[in-house]
C-alpha positions in Angstrom: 25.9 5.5 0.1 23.8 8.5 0.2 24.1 11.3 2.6 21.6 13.8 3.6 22.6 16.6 7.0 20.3 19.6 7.6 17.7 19.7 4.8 14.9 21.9 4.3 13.1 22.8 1.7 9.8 25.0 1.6 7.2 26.3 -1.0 6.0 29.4 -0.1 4.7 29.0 2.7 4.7 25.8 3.0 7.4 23.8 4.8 8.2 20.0 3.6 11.6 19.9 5.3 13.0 21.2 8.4 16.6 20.2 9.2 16.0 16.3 8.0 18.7 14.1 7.9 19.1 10.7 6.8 21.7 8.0 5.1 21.3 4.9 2.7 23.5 2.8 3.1 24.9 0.1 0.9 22.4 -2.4 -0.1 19.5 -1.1 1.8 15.7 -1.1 0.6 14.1 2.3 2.0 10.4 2.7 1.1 9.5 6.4 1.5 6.1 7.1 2.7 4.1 10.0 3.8 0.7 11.9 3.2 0.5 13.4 -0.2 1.6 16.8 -0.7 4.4 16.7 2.4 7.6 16.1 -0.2 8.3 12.5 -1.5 7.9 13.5 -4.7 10.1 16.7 -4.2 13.0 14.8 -1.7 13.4 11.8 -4.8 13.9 15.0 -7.3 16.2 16.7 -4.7 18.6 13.3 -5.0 18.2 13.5 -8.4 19.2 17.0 -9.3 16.0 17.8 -10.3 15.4 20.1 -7.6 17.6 22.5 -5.3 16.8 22.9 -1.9 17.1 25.4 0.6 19.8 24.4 3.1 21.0 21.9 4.3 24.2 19.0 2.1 23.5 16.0 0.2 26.4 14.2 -0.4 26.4 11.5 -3.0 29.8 9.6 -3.5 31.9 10.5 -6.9 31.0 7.6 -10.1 27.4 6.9 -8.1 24.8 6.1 -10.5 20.9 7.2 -10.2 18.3 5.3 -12.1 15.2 7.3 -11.7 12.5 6.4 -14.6 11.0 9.7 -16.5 7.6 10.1 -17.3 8.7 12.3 -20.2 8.4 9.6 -23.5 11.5 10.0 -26.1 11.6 7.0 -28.1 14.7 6.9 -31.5 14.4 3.1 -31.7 12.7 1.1 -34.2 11.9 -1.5 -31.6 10.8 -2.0 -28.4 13.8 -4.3 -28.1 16.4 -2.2 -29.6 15.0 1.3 -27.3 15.7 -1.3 -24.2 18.5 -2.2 -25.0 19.6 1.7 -25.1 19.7 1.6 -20.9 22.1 -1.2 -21.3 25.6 -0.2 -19.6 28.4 0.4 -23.0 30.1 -2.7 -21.2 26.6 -5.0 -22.3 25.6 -3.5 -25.3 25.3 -7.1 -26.8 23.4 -8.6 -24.2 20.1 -8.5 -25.2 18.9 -11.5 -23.1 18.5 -9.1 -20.2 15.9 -6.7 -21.6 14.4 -9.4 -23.2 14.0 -10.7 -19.6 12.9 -7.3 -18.2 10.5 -6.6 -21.0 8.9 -10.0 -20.2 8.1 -9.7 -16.9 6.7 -6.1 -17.5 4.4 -7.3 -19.4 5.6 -7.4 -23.3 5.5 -10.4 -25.1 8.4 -11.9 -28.0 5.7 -9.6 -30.8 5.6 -6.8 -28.8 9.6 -6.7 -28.5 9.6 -6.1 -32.3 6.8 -3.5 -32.2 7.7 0.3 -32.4 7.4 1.5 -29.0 5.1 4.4 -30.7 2.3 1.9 -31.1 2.0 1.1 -27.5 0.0 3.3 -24.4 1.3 5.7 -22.2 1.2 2.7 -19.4 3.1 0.8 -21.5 5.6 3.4 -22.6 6.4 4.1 -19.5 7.1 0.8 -18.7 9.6 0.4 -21.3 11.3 3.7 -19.5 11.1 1.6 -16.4 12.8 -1.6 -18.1 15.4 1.2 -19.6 16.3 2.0 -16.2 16.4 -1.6 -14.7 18.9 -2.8 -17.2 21.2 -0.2 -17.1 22.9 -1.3 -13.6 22.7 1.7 -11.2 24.1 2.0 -7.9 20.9 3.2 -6.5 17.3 3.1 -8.3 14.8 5.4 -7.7 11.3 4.4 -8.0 8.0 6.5 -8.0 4.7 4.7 -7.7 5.9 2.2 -10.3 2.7 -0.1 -9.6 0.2 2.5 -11.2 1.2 1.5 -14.9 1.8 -2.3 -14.2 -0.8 -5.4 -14.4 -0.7 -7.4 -11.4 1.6 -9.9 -12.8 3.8 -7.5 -13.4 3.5 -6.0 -10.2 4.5 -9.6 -8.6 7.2 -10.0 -11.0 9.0 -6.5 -9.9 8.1 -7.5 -6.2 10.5 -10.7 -6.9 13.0 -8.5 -9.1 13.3 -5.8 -6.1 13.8 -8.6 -3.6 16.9 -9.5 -5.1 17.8 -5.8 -6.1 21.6 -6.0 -5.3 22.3 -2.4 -5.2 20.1 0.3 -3.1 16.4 1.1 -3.9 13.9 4.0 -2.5 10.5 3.0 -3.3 7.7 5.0 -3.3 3.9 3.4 -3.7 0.4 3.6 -1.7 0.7 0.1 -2.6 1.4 -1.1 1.6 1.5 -4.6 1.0 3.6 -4.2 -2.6 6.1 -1.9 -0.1 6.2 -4.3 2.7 7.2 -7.0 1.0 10.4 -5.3 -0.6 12.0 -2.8 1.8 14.5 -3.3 4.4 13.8 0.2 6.1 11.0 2.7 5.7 12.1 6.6 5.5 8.6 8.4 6.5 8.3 12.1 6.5 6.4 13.6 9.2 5.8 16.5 10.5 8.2 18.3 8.4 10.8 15.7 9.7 12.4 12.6 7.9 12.9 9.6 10.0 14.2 6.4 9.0 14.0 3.1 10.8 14.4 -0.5 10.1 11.8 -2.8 8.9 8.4 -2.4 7.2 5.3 0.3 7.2 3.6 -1.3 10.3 6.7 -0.8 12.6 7.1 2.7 11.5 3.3 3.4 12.1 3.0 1.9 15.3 6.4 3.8 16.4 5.3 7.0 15.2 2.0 6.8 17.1 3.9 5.5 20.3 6.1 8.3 20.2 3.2 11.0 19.5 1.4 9.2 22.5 4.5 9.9 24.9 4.7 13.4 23.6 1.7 13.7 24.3 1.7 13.1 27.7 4.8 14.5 28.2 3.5 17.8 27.4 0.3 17.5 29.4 2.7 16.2 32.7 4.7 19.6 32.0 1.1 21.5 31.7 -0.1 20.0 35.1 3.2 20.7 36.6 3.8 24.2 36.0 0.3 24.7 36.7 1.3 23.5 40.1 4.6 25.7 40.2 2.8 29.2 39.3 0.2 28.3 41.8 2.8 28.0 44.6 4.5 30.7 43.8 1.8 32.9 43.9 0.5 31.6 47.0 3.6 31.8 48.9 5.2 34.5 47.1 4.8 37.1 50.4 5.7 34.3 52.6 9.5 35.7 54.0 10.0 32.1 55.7 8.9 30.4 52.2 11.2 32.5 50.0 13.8 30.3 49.1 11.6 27.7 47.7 9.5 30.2 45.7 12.9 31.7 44.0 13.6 27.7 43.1 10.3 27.6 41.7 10.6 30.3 39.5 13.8 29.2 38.0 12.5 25.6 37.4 9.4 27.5 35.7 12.4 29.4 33.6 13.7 26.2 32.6 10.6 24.1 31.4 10.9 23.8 28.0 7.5 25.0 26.2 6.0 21.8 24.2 3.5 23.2 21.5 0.4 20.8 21.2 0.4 18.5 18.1 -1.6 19.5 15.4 -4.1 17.1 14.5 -3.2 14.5 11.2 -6.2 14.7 9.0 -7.1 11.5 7.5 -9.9 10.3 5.2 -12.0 9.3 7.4 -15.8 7.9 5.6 -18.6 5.3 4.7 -20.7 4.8 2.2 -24.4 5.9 2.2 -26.1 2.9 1.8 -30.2 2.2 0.5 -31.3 -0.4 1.4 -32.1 -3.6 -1.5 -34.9 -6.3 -0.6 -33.5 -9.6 -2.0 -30.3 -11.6 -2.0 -29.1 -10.9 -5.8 -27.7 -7.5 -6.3 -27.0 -8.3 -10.1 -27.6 -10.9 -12.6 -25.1 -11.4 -15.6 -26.2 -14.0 -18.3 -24.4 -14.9 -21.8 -22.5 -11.6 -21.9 -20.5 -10.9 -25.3 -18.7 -7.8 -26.1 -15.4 -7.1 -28.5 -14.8 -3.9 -30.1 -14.2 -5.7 -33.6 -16.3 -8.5 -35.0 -13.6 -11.1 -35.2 -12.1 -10.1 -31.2 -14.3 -10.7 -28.3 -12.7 -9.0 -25.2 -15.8 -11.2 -23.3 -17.6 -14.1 -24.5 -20.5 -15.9 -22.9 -19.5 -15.0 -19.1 -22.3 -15.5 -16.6 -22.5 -14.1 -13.1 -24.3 -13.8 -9.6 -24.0 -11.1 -7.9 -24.6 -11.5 -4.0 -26.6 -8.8 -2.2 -23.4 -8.4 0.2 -20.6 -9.8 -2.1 -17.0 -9.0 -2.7 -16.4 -9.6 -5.9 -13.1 -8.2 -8.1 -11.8 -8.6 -11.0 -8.0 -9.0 -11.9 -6.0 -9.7 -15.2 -3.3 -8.4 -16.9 -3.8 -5.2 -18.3 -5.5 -4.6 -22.1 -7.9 -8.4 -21.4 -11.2 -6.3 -21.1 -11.6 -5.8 -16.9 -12.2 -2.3 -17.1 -14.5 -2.8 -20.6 -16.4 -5.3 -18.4 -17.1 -3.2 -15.6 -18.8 -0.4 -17.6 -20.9 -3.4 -19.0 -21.8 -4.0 -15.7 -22.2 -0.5 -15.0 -24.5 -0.2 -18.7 -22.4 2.3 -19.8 -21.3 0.0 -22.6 -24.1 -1.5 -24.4 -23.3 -5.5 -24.7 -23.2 -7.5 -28.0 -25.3 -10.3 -26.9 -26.2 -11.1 -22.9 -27.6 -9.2 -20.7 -27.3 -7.3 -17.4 -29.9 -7.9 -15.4 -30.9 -5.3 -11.9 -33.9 -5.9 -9.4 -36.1 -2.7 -9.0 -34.9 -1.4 -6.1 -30.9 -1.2 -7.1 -28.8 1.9 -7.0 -25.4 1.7 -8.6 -22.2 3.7 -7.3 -19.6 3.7 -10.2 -16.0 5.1 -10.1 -13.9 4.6 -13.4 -10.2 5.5 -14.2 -10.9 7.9 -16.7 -14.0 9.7 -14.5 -11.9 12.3 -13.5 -12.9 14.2 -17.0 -16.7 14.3 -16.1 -15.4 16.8 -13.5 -17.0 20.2 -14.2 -13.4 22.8 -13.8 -15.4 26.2 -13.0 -17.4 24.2 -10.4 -15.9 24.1 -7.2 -15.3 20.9 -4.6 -18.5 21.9 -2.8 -20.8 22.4 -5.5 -19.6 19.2 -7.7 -20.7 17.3 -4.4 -23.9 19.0 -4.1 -24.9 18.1 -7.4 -24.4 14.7 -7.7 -27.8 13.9 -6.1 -31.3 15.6 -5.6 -31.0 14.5 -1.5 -27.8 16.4 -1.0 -27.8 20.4 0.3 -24.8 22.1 1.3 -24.4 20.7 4.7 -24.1 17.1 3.5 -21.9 18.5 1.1 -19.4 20.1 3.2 -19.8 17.0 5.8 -18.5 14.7 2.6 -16.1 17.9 1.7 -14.6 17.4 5.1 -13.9 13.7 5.2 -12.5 14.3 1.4 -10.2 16.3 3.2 -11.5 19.4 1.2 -12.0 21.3 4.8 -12.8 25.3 5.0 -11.9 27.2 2.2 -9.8 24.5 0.1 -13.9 23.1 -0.4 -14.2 26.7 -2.5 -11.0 25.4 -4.5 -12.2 24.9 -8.2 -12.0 21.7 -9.9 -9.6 23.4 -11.9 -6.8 23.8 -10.1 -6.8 20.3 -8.3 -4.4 17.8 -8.8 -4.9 14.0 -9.7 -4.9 12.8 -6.4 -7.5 15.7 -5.4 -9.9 15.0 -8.3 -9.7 11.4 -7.3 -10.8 12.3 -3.6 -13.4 14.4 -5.4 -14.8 11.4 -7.4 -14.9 9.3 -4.3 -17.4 12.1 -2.5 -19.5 12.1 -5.1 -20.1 8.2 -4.6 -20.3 9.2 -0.8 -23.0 11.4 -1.8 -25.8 9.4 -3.6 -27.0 6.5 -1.1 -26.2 2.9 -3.4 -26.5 -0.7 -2.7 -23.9 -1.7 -5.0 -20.1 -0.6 -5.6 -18.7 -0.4 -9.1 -14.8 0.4 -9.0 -12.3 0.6 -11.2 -8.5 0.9 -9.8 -9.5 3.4 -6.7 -6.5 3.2 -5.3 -4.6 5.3 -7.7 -3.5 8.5 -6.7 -4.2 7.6 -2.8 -2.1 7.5 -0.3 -1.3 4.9 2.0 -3.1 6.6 5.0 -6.2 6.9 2.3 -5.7 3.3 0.6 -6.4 2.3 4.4 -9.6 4.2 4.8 -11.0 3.2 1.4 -10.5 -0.3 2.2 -12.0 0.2 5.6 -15.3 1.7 4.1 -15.4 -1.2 1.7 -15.4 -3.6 4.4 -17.8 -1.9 6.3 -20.1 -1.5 3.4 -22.9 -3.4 3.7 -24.5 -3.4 0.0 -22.7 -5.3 -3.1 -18.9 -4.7 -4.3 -17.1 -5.2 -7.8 -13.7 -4.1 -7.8 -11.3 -4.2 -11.0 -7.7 -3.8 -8.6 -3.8 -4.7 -8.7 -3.7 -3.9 -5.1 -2.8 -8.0 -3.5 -3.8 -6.5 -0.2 -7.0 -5.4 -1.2 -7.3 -8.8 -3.0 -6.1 -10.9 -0.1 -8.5 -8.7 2.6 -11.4 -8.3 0.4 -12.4 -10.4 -2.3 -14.9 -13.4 -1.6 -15.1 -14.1 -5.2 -12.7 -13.4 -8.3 -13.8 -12.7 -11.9 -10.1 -13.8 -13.7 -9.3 -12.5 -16.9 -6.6 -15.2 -17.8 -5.8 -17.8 -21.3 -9.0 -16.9 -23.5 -11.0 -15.1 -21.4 -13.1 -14.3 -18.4 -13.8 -17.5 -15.7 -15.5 -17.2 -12.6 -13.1 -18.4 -9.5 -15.7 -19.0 -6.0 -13.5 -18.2 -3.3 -10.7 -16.2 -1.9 -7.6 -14.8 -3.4 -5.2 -17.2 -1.6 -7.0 -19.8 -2.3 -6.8 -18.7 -6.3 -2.9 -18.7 -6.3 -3.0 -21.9 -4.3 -5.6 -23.9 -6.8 -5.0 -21.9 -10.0 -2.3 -19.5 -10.0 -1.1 -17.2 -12.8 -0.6 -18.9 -16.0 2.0 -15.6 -17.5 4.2 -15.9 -13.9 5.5 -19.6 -15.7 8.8 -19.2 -17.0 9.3 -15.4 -15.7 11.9 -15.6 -13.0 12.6 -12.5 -11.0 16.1 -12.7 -10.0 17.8 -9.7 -11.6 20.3 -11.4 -13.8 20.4 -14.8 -15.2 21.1 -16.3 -18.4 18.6 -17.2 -20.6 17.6 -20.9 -20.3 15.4 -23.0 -22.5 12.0 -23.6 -21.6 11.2 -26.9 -22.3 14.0 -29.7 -22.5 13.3 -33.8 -23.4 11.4 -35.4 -20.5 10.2 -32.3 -18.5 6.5 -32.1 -17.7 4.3 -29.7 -19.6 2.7 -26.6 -18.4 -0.7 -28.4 -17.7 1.3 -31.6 -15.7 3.3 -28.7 -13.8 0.5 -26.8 -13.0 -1.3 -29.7 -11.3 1.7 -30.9 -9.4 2.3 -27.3 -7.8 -1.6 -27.6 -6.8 -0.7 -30.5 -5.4 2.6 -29.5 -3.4 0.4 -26.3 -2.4 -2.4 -28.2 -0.8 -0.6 -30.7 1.1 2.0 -27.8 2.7 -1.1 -26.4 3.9 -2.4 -29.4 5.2 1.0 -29.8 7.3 1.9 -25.7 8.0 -1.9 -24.3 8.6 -2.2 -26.4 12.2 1.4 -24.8 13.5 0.0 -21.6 11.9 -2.9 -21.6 14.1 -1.2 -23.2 17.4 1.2 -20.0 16.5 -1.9 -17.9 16.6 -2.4 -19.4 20.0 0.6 -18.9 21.7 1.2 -15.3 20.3 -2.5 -14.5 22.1 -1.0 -16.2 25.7 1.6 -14.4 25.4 0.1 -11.1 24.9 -2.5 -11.7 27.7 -0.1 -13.1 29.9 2.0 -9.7 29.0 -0.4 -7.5 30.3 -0.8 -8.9 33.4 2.5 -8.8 34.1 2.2 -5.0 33.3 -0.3 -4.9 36.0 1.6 -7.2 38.5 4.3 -4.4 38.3 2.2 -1.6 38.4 0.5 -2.8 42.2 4.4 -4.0 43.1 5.1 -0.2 42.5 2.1 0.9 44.3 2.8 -1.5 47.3 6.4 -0.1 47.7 5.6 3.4 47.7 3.3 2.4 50.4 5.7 -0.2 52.1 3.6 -3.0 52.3 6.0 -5.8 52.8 3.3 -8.7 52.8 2.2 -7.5 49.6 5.5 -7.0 48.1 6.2 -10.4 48.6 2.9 -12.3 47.4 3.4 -9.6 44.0 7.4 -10.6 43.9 6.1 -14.8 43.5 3.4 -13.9 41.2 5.5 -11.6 39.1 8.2 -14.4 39.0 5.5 -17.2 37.8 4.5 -15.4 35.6 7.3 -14.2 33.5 8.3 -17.9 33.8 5.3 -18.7 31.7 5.8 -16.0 29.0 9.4 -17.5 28.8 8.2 -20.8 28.4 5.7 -19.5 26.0 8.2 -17.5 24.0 10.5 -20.6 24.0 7.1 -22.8 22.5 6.6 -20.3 19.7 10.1 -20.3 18.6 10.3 -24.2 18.3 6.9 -23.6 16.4 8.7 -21.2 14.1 11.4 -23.2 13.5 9.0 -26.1 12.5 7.4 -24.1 10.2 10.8 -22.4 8.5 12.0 -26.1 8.0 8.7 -27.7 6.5 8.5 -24.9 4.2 12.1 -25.0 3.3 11.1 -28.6 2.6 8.1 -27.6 0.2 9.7 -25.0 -1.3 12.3 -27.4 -2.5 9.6 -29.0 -4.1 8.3 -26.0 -5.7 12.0 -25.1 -6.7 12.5 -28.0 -8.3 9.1 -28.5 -10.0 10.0 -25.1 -12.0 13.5 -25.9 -12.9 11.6 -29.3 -14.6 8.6 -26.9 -16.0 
């Protein structure tokens, strides 16, 4: 268990903590959120010595072991293998199964395990740091936007992994659905405060706001009321026969506590400029080949339609040619054979990974805005600057001194800028917070032109895409519908055999009689469809109830507000015909209440049921 009392911690001026305290206990999931730049970063560093703070104890109990993953890449093995088996506690030194296990589910295959670990990418280097620290058995792991350097099969393997995580975990990511489904508790700083409370991101949101709300009108109550109190005072302060009251006036003033209005939370707040395109095809694809080497095609022969309005992304493992096919489709990479076909009227808005270099460093925010497009002049500009959150002065900042996140918020103005009918992006979503993952997604929704997306993000996936480009096997295929219904029909071919539980022996994959891949692959299609022929109807009566009940709900609300208003006002007819309806009514959110339980229940046990089913068919795969 980990203790913080009293901590704060400031940068100059700048305060991240005042007098924050918190504990994690014993096998307790915490996902730490909060706007960039107020101290997630910083507070992870502070547990981990990395960083002193100002006041304030930590208290971490004697023999506790940290895992925390270091960007900083110091390889002395030969192999990948033999360097992940380095985190291995001296105990398991031998047991090589589990990093083999880790390595797989992060993405490295039996070849790559016998690779030097100086042949692979950064992202993959530091995901060999990250299966270092997985294997090494801590009491408490520390993890900092682990999901920027992982494919999204390696992101749902680590989402398993974590779910099983026996010992304590604090999870940073922007990643709210990734977050959601792994933590127990979420730790948000706000407000140069640290609050912790149990369950996911959407109960800590909605408390936050609730609270903020009361505060709110807590403070104006006191406003209007002292208001009232200095009015009667100085009315009746000459008044001999009133003199009593006014002195008990003036010490209730004395005693008011001061509440300081709330300063306002900026967040990105935007849409797209959008021209308009005549047609219903926003892009053509036809026979498209490209490979960096002769004998490699990354893509071969891939066809696409793009709609006019279309959600389209495109998802695969990392290194199978998503982002080489967006700049295809962008023309910034000249095809080997194929073509990429535009009407007349189209304007493309592309946002790559790497675009961040394009930035100019001796321009400033402002002026990299204002010259992305003929159309824009300095108003527009700071407009865009503003809902960048580049407001004031910090639009003057140069280009220079910004960090990743920043020049990220930069690159997203400039496609704000230049009106464009269709959306080219590649993996917006890193270096964005949560509360600016949530406004990118709501301008992509609202968009009303074309959009091709390369993400990782499953939320994104599940909210967004109409249509999926799947890197997967050999190549590029075109999937027509929905991300659920992918993972349903199709799923992901590398999750076979990966099993996310954080320590199991190592089992064979194939044993006399089992079915093959292909045979197992069909059956779970199978199993998949016909649970959601049986759950989807609950699911929606469900849907039903939950709506009654929150209808029903607020008319109780205002059954009890006229009950107080015919009290105050003694109406004892009234009273009486509110007291029956009030009764009836919180009968029927009982009985409703009582309806959706049985209804969950049903659902828990048919799932249990098909899950079997899926259990089973993988322990026979």
């Amino acid at each position: 268990m980990i203790s913080i009392e009293n901590l704060s911690k400031s940068f100059g001026g700048q305060i991240l903590f005042d007098k924050a305290s918190f504990k994690i206990n014993a096998r307790e999931r915490v996902g730490l959120v909060g706007r960039n730049g107020h101290g997630k970063t910083t507070l992870i560093r502070i547990i981990t010595g990395h960083e002193a703070f100002d006041e304030g104890t930590l208290h971490i109990p004697k023999h506790y072991r940290i895992g925390y993953v270091e960007q900083h890449i110091r390889f002395t093995k030969e192999t990948v293998l033999e360097e992940g088996m380095t985190g291995l506690p001296a105990s398991e030194r031998d047991q090589a199964w589990k990093v083999e296990k880790i390595l797989a589910g992060l993405g490295f295959s039996p070849r790559d395990m016998q690779r030097h670990p100086g042949e692979f990418s950064g992202g993959y280097q530091v995901r060999l740091n990250l299966a270092k620290v997985l294997v090494s058995d801590p009491n408490l792991l520390l993890l900092d936007e682990p999901t920027n350097y992982l494919d999204i099969t390696s992101i749902r393997w680590i989402e398993q992994f974590l779910r099983t995580w026996p010992g304590e975990l604090i999870l940073i990511t922007h990643d709210r659905g990734f977050m959601d489904k792994v933590v127990t508790h979420t730790l948000g700083i706000h407000r140069r405060k640290i609050r912790k409370l149990t369950g996911d991101t959407e109960k800590y949101y909605a408390q936050i706001a609730q609270d903020e709300e009361i505060y709110e009108k807590t403070r104006l109550n006191d406003e209007k009321r002292k208001k009232e109190i200095e009015l009667f005072i100085s009315r009746f302060r000459a008044k001999a026969r009133l003199a009593n009251m006014v002195q008990s006036r003036v010490k209730t003033l004395s005693k008011m506590e001061k509440r300081d209005k709330l300063d306002a939370q900026k967040n990105l707040d935007f849409s797209f400029r959008y021209k308009s395109l005549p047609g219903k095809q926003a892009m053509s694809v036809e026979g498209l080949c490209y490979g960096y080497t002769p004998s490699e095609k990354l893509i071969r022969e891939f066809n696409l339609t793009v709609g006019a309005n279309e959600r389209i992304c495109i998802i695969g493992k990392n290194g199978r040619g998503k982002t080489t096919l967006l700049k295809l489709l962008a023309e910034v990479l000249v095809p080997d054979q194929g073509s990429v076909t535009y009407p007349p009227a189209a304007d493309i808005g592309f946002f790559e990974q790497t675009n961040v270099s394009s930035l100019i460093d001796t321009r400033t925010v402002e002026e990299e805005i204002m010259y992305t497009d003929a159309g824009v002049d300095r108003q527009l500009a700071r407009n865009i600057c503003g809902a960048m959150m580049f407001e004031g002065d910090t639009a003057l900042k140069k280009v220079e001194v910004l960090s990743g996140g920043e020049k990220s918020r930069v690159m997203l103005g400039k496609l704000l800028a230049k009106p464009v009918n269709t959306l080219l992006l590649d993996e917006p979503t890193n270096h964005l917070d949560m509360e600016s993952c949530d406004a990118l997604l709501a301008a992509l929704d609202s968009f009303p032109g074309a959009v091709v997306m390369v993400t990782h993000n499953e939320m994104f996936l599940h909210l967004l895409a109409e249509k999926l480009v799947v890197f997967q096997g050999d190549g590029a295929t075109v999937f027509d519908g929905s991300y659920q219904e992918f993972l349903e029909k199709v799923g992901w071919q590398e999750e076979e055999g990966i099993d996310g539980s954080p320590e199991q022996p190592p089992v064979n994959d194939f044993e006399t009689g089992k079915l093959t891949k292909k045979e197992a692959r069909r059956k779970r299609s199978e199993i998949l469809s016909e649970r959601n022929r049986i759950i989807k109807p609950i699911e929606k009566r469900i849907a039903t109830v939950e709506k009654e009940i929150e209808w029903q709900e607020e008319q109780l609300d205002g059954l009890n507000k006229s009950m107080m208003t015919a009290s105050r006002t003694g109406d004892g007819k009234e009273i009486s015909k509110l007291s029956r309806e009030i009764h009836a009514c919180q009968a029927d959110i009982d009985r409703h209440f009582e309806m959706l339980e049985r209804l969950m229940s049903e659902v828990e046990s048919e799932s249990e049921i098909f899950d079997k089913q899926l259990e089973a068919l993988n322990l026979d795969s």
